[in-house]
C-alpha positions as CSV (number, residue, x, y, z in Angstrom):
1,X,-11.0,-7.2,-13.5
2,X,-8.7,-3.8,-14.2
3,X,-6.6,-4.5,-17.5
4,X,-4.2,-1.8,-18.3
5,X,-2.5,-2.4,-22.2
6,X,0.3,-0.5,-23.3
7,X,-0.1,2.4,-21.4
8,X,2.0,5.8,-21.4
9,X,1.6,9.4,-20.7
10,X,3.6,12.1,-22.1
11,X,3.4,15.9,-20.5
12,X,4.4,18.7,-22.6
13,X,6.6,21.3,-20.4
14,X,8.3,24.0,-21.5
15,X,11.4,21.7,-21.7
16,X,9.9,19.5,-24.0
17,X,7.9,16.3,-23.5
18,X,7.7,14.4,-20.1
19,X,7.2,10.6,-20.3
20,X,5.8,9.9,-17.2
21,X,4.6,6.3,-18.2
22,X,5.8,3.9,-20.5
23,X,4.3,0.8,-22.1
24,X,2.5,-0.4,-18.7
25,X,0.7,-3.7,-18.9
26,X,-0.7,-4.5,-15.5
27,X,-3.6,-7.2,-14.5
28,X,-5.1,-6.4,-11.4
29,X,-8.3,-9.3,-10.4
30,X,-11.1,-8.8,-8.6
31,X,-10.9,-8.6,-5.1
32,X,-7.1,-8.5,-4.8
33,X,-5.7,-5.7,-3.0
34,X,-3.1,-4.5,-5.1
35,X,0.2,-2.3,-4.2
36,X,1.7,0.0,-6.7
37,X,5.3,1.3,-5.2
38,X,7.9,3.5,-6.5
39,X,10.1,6.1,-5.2
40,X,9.0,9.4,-6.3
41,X,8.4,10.4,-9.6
42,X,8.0,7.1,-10.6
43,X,4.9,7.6,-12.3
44,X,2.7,5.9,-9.4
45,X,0.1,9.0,-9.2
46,X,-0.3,9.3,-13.0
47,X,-1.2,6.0,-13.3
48,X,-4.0,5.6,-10.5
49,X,-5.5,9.3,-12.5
50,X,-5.3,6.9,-15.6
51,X,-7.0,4.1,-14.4
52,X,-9.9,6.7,-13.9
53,X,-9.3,8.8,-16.9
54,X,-9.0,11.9,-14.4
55,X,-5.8,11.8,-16.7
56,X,-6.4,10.3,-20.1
57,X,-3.2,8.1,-21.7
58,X,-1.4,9.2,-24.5
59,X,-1.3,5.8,-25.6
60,X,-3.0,2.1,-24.7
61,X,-5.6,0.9,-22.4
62,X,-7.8,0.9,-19.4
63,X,-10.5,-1.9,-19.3
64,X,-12.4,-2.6,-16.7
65,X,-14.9,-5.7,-17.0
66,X,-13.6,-5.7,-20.5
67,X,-15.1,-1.9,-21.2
68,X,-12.6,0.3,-22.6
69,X,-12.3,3.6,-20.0
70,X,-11.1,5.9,-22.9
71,X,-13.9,4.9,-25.3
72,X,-16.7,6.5,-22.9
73,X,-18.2,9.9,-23.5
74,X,-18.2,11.9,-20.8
75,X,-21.4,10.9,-19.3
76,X,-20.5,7.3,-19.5
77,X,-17.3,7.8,-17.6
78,X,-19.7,10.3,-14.5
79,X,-21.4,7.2,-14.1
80,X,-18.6,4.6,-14.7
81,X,-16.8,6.5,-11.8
82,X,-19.6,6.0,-9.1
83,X,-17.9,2.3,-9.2
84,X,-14.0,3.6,-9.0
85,X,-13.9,6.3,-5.8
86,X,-10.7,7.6,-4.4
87,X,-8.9,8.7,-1.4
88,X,-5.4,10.7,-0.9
89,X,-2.8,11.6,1.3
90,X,-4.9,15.0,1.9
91,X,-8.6,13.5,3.1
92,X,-10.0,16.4,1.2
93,X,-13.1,17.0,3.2
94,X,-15.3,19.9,3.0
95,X,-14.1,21.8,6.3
96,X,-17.6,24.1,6.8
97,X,-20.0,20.8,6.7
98,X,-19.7,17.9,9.9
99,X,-19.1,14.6,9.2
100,X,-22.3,13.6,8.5
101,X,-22.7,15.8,5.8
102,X,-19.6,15.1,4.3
103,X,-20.6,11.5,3.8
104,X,-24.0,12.6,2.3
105,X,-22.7,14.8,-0.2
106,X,-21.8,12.3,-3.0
107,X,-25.2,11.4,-2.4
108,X,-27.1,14.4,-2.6
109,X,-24.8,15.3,-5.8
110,X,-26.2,12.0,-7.2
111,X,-30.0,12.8,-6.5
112,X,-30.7,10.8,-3.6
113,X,-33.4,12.0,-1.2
114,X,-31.8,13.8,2.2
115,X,-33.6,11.3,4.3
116,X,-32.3,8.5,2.6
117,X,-28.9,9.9,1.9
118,X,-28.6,10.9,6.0
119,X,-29.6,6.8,6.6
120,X,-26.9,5.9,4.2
121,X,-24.5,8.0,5.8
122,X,-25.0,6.9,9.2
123,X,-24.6,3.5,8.1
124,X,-21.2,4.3,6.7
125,X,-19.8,6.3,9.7
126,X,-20.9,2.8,11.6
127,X,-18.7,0.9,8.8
128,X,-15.6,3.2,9.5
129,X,-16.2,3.2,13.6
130,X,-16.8,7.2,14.1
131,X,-20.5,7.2,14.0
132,X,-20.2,9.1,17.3
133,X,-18.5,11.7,15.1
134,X,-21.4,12.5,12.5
135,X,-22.3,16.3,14.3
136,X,-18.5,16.8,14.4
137,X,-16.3,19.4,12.3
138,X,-13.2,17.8,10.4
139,X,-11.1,20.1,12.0
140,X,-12.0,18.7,15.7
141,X,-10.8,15.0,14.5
142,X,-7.4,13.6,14.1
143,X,-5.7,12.7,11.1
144,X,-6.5,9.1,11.4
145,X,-10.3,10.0,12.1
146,X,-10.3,12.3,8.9
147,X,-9.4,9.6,6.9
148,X,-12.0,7.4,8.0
149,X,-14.6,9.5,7.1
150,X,-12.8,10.1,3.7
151,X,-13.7,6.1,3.3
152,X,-16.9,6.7,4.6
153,X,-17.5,9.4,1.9
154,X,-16.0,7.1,-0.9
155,X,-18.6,3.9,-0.2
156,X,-21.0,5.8,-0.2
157,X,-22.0,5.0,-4.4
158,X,-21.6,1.5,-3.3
159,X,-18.0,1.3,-5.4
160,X,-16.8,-1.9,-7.1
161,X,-12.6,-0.3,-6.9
162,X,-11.0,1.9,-4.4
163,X,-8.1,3.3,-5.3
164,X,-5.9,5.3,-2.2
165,X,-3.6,7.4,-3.2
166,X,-0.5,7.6,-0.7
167,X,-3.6,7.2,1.8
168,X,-1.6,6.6,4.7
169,X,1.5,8.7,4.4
170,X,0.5,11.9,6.0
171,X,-0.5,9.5,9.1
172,X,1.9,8.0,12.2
173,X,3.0,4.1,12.0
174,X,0.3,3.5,14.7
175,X,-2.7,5.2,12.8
176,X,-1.6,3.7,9.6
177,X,-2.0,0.1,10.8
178,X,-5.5,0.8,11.8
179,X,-6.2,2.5,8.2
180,X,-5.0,-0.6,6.8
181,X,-6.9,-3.1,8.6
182,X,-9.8,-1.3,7.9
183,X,-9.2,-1.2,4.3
184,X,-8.4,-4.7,4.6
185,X,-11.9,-5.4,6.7
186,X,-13.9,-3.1,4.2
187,X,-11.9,-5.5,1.3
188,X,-13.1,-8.5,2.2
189,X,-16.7,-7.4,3.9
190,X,-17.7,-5.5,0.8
191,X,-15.4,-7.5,-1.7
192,X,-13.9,-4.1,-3.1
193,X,-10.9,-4.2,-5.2
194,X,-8.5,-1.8,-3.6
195,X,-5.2,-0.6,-5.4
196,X,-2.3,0.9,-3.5
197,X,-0.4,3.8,-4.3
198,X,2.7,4.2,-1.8
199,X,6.0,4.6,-1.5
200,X,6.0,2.6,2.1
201,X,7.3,-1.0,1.6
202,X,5.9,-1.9,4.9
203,X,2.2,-0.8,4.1
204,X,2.5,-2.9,0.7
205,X,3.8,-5.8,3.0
206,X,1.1,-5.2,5.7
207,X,-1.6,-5.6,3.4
208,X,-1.6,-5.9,-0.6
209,X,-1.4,-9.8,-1.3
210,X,0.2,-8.5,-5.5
211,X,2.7,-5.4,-5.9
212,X,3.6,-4.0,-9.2
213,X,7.1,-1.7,-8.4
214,X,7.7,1.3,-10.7
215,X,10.8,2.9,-11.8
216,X,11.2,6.1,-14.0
217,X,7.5,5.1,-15.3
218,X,8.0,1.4,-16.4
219,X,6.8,-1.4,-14.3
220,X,10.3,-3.1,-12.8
221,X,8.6,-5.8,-11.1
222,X,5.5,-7.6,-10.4
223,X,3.8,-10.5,-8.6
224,X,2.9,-11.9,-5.3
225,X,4.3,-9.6,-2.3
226,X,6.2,-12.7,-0.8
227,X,7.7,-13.6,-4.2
228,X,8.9,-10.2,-5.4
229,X,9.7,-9.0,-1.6
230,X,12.2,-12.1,-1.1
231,X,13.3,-12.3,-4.3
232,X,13.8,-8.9,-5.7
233,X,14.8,-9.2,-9.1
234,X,15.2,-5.4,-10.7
235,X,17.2,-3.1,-9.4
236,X,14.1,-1.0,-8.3
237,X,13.6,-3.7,-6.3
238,X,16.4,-4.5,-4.4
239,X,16.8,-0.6,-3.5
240,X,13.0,-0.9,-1.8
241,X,13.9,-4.5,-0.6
242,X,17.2,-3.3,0.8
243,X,17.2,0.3,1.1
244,X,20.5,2.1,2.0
245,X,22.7,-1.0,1.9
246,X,25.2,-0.6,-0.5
247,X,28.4,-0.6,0.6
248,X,27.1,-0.6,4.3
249,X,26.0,-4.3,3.4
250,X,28.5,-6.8,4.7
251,X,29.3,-9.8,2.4
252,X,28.1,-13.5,4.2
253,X,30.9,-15.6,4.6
254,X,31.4,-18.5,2.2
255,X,28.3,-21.3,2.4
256,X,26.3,-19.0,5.0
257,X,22.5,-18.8,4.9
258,X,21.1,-15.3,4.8
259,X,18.1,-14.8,6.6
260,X,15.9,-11.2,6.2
261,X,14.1,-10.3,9.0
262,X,11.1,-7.3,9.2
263,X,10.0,-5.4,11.9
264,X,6.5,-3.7,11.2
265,X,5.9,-2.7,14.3
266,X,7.4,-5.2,16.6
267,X,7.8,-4.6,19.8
268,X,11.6,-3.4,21.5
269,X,10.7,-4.0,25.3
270,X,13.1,-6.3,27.2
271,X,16.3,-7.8,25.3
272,X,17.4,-7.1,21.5
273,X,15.3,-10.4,19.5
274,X,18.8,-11.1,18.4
275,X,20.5,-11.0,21.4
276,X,17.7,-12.7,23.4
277,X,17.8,-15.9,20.0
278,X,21.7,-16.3,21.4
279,X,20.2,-16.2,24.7
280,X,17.4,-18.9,24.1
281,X,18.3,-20.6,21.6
282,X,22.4,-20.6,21.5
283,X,22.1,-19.4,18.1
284,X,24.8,-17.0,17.5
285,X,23.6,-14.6,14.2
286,X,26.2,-12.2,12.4
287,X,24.5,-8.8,11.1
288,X,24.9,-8.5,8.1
289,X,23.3,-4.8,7.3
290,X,20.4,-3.4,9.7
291,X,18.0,-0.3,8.9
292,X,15.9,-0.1,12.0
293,X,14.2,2.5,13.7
294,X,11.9,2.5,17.4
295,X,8.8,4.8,17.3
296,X,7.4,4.8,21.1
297,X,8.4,1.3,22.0
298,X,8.2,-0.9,18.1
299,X,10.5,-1.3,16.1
300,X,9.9,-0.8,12.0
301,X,12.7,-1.7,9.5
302,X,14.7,-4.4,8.3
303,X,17.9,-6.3,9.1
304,X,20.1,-9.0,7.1
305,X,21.1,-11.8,9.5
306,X,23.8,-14.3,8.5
307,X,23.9,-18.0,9.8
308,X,25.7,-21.2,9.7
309,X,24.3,-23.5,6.5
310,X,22.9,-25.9,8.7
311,X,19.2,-27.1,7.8
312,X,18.4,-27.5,12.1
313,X,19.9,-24.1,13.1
314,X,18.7,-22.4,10.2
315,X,14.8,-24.1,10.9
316,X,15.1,-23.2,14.7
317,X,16.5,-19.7,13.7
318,X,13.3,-18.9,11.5
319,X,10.6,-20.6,14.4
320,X,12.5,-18.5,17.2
321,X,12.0,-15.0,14.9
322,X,9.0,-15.5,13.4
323,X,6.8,-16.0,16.8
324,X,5.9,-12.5,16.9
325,X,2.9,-11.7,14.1
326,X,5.2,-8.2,13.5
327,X,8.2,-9.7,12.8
328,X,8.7,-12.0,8.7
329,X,11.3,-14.0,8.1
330,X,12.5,-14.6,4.5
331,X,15.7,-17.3,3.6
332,X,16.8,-15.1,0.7
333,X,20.6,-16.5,0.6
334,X,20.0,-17.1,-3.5
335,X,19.8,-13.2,-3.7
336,X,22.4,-11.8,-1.5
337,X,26.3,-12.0,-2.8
């Protein structure tokens, strides 16, 4: 279990101090896979470089199995880090070495024999799916390949946490769901803790199951994904929940239900899914605000349907939208005026 206690970091600048965290308390259990989200600046990347002293707090906390990170000398922390491994936006492999011996490197850094350190690796570029890829150069592999082998170099010390830092972002909407599902795979094969950094509501939605949401270097919100995501309580929230709505959001009409519908990835072939409920179902919907965009032919974004408040439509409503695995449906009239 990750406990962070009363956390902040101050920068000094030239203009004075920086307070790029602020009292952050955050519980984060073993095997959950755990989203932190903010716009940026919000203090999302200090915090992961805290959790493994790359950037040491000004004040509070980080214990990990109940062993303070900050207390360590710096030997203690080498090895303490062989159980926390990272992976960014950036892959940072070593471009002059293939794939095989970009894996093996932790390895031969940490004293293990070649022979056994080339076995190891192999096994890992199995785990990831490239082990055709071991005699191949980074630059020959696409960005979705390059990260793979970037989790492939990070297992290799056998890790009890990964953290990803905005692991995905640099990667297309397709590409990113098959990073995710094999984080997800390698989090539940290998029982890793995994924390999220990410300013992408849908990958927190796709697959963290707890989400902590920072603003200006506090912690806004946090709980379950379904609980904060359809209830948004802060105003940090609501802005990631609803982005872009203000005054573009309609107001229901008086005793409506209010029905969010996502789109990760759904796809747009054939009828609108709203016009194609009427179609089916006779269930007429008013849109209330819609941020939606089609990549190739699915659709990623979000709308705000209204409905009549009746208990059969509104049921019938949710079955009809819900049938595609791409599309959730949230009743989130309590938090829409």
């Amino acid at each position: 279990m990750i406990e962070i206690q009363h956390l902040s970091k101050t920068f000094s600048s030239g203009d004075g101090e920086v307070n790029a965290l602020r009292d952050i308390n955050l519980t984060i259990r073993d095997g959950d896979i755990y989203g932190i989200i903010g716009m940026s600046g919000a203090g999302k990347s200090t915090l992961v470089r805290c959790i493994n002293m790359l950037e040491r707090p000004t004040e509070g906390k980080v214990l990990i199995d109940g062993q303070d990170m900050g207390a360590l000398s710096d030997a203690e922390l080498r090895r303490a880090r062989r159980d926390i491994t990272m992976i960014f936006q950036s892959f940072n492999l070593l471009m002059q070495r293939t794939c095989l011996a970009n894996v093996m490197f932790p390895l031969l850094l940490a004293g293990v024999k070649r022979a056994e350190a080339k076995a190891r690796a192999q096994e890992l570029l199995e785990v990831v799916g490239l082990p055709d890829k071991a005699n191949a150069y980074p630059a020959q592999l696409s960005g979705g390949q390059q990260q793979r082998i970037a989790i492939a170099r990070a297992l290799t010390t056998q890790p009890r946490v990964l953290l990803c830092d905005e692991a995905t972002s640099a990667l297309d909407p397709k590409t990113t769901h098959a990073i995710l599902e094999l984080i997800r795979d390698i989090n539940r094969k290998l029982k890793i803790t995994v924390i999220v950094i990410t300013h992408q509501m849908s990958v927190v939605e796709e697959i963290c199951n707890r989400v902590a949401i920072l603003d200006e270097g506090r912690v806004a919100e946090e709980g379950e994904v379904t609980t904060v995501f359809s209830m948004p309580k802060s105003a940090a929230a609501r802005r990631l929940v609803f982005p872009d709505a203000g005054s573009e959001l309609l107001p229901p009409s008086s005793g409506a239900r209010v029905l969010r519908v996502i789109f990760n990835g759904a796809s747009t072939t054939g009828a609108p899914l709203i016009t194609q409920m009427a179609i089916d179902e006779g269930i007429a919907a008013n849109i209330l605000y819609a941020s939606t965009r089609s990549i190739g032919e699915k659709a990623y974004g979000n709308m705000l349907l209204s409905f009549p408040d009746d208990p059969d439509t509104i049921s019938r409503a949710i079955r009809y939208l819900s049938r595609s695995n791409d599309v959730i449906v949230e009743d989130v009239s309590d938090h829409v005026e």
